[in-house]
C-alpha positions as CSV (number, residue, x, y, z in Angstrom):
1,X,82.8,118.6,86.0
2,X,82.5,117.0,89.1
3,X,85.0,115.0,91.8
4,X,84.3,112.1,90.6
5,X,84.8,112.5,86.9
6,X,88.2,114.5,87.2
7,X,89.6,111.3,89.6
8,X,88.2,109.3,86.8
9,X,90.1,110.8,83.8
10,X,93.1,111.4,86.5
11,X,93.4,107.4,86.8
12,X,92.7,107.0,83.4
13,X,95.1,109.2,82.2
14,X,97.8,108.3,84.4
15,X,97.5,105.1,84.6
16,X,97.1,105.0,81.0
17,X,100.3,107.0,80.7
18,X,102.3,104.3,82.8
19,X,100.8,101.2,80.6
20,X,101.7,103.0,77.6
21,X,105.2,104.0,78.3
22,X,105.6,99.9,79.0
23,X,103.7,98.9,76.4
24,X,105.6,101.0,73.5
25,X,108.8,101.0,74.5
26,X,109.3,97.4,75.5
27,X,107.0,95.4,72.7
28,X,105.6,97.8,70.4
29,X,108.8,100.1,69.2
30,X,111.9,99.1,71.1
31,X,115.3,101.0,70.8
32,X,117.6,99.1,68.8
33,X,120.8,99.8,70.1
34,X,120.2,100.0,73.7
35,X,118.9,97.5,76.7
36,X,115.2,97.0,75.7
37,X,114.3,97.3,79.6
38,X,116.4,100.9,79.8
39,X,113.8,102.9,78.5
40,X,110.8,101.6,79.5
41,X,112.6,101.8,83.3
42,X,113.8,105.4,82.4
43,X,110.2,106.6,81.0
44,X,108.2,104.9,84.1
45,X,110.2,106.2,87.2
46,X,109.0,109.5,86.7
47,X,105.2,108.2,86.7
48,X,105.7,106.3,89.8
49,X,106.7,108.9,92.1
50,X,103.2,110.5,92.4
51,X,101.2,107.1,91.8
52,X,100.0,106.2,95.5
53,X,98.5,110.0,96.0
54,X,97.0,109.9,92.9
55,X,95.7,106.5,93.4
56,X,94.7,107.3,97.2
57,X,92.9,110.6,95.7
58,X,95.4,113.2,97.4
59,X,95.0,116.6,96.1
60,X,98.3,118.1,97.1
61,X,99.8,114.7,94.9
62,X,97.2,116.0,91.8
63,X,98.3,119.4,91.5
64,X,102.2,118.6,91.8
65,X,101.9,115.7,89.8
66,X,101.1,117.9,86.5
67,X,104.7,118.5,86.9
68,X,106.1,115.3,86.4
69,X,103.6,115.1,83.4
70,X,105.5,117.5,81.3
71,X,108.1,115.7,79.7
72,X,105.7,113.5,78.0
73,X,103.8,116.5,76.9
74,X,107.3,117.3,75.3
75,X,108.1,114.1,74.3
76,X,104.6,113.5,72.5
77,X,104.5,116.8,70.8
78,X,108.3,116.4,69.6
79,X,108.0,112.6,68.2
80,X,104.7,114.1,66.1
81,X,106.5,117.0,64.4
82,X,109.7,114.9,64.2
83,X,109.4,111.3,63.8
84,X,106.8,109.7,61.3
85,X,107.6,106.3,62.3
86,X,106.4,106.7,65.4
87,X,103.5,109.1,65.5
88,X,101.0,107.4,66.0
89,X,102.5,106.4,69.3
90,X,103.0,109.8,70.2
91,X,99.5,110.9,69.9
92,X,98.7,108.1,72.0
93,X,101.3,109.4,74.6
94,X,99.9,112.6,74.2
95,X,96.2,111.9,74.5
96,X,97.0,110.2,78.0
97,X,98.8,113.2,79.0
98,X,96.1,115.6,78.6
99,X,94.0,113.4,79.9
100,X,95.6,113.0,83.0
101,X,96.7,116.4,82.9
102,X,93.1,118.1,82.8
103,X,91.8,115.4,85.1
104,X,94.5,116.7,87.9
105,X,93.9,120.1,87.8
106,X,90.0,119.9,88.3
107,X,90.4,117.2,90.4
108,X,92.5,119.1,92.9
109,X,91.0,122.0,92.5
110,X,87.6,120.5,92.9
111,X,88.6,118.4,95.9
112,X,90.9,121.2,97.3
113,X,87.5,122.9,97.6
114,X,85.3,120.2,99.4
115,X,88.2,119.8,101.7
116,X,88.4,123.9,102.3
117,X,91.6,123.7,101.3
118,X,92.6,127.1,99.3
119,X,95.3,129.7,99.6
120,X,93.9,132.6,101.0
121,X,95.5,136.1,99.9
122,X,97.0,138.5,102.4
123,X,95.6,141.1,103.9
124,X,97.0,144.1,103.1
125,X,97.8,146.0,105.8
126,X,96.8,150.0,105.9
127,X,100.2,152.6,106.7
């Protein structure tokens, strides 16, 4: 894989993700009981905190990023095992997520290198 397809699946996976989240909780399967703009707002928060590194191609932002990532992983895989209704929108959700998920990792770690960014190991010193 190179740099430039692991920033490709990043921003399509991510951004993905953050049109999703939008799209299915505000016209596709809104909650009933509650504001129909407090999920959406509650599910895309998260995904905006890392958005202008990923989108600027930072590969410190890609490899912390994964992090904020993992509650849809949990979300997606929860709604599939739990909720027929909405499945199909979970494996949506969780598509993006690996997506974007895979795509950070090599990108940073791909980029990382071109940049000679790495952590280097100690030395270890001799008694």
């Amino acid at each position: 894989m190179t740099t430039f397809h692991a920033r490709l699946l990043t921003l399509v996976g991510f951004l993905g993700l953050l049109a999703w989240v939008i799209i299915w909780h505000v016209w596709l399967s809104p909650h009933p009981e509650l504001n129909p703009w407090l999920l959406p707002v509650i599910w895309t928060v998260p995904l905006l905190f890392p958005l202008k590194g990923i989108v600027q191609g930072n590969p410190y932002t890609h490899a912390w990023g994964n992090f904020v990532l993992m509650p849809y992983f949990l979300h997606s895989l929860t709604l599939i095992t739990a909720d027929e209704g909405e499945r199909w929108l979970a494996v949506v959700e969780l598509v993006f997520t690996i997506l974007a998920f895979i795509g950070t990792i090599y990108y940073a770690r791909l980029r990382g290198r071109e940049l000679g960014l790495s952590i280097r190991k100690k030395k270890e010193t001799q008694p």
